[in-house]
C-alpha positions as CSV (number, residue, x, y, z in Angstrom):
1,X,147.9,22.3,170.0
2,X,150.7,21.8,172.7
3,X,150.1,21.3,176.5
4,X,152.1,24.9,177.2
5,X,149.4,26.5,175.0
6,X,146.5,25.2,175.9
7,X,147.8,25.7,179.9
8,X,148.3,29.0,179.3
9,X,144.6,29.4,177.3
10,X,142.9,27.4,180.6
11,X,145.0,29.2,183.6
12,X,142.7,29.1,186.4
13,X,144.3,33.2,187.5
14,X,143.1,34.4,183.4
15,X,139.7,31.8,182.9
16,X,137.6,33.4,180.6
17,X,135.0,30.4,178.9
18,X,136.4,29.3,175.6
19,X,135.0,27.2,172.9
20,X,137.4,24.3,171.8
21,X,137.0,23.3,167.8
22,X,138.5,20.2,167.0
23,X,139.7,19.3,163.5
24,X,136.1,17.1,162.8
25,X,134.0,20.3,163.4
26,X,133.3,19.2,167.0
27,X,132.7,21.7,169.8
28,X,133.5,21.9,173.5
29,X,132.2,24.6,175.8
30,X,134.8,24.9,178.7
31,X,133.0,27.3,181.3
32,X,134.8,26.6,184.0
33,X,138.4,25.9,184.8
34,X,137.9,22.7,186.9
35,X,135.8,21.7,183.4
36,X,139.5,20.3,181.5
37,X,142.3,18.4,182.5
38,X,145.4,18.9,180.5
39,X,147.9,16.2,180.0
40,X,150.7,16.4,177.0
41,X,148.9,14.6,174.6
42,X,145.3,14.5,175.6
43,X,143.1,16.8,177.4
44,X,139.9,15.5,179.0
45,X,136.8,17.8,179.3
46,X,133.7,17.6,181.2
47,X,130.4,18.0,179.0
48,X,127.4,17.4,181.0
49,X,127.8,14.6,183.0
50,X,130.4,12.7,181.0
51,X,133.8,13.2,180.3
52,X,135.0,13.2,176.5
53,X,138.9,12.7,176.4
54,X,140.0,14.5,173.1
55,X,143.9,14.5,171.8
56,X,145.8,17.8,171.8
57,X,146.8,17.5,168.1
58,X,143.5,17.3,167.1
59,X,142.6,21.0,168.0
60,X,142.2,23.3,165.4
61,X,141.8,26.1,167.3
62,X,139.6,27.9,170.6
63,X,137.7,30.9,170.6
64,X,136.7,32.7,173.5
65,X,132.7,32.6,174.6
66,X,130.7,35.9,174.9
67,X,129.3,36.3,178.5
68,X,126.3,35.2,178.7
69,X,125.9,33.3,175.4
């Protein structure tokens, strides 16, 4: 996924949570927008109290999180 796209998928004025599926069948929860940092090739999230720094291409794709789930 590029940075444009997941930029646009993460904009602070449109945040809605969205679950992040990586190519491995990992999952991140993003909950909040100040949660992910995008850079061009790498996007770093915050899971707990740690910061797992994934790369870009390696997104398969993200789904949005029901409220409250």
């Amino acid at each position: 996924m590029n940075q444009e796209d997941l930029k646009n998928v993460f904009a602070v004025e449109t945040f809605h949570p969205q679950r992040i599926h990586l190519l491995n069948g990992a999952t991140f929860e993003v909950r909040h927008p100040d949660a992910i940092l995008i850079s061009p090739r790498f996007s770093a999230v915050l899971v707990g109290d740690s910061i797992q720094v994934i790369s870009n291409v390696h997104i398969n794709h993200i789904e949005p999180i029901a409220d409250g789930v």
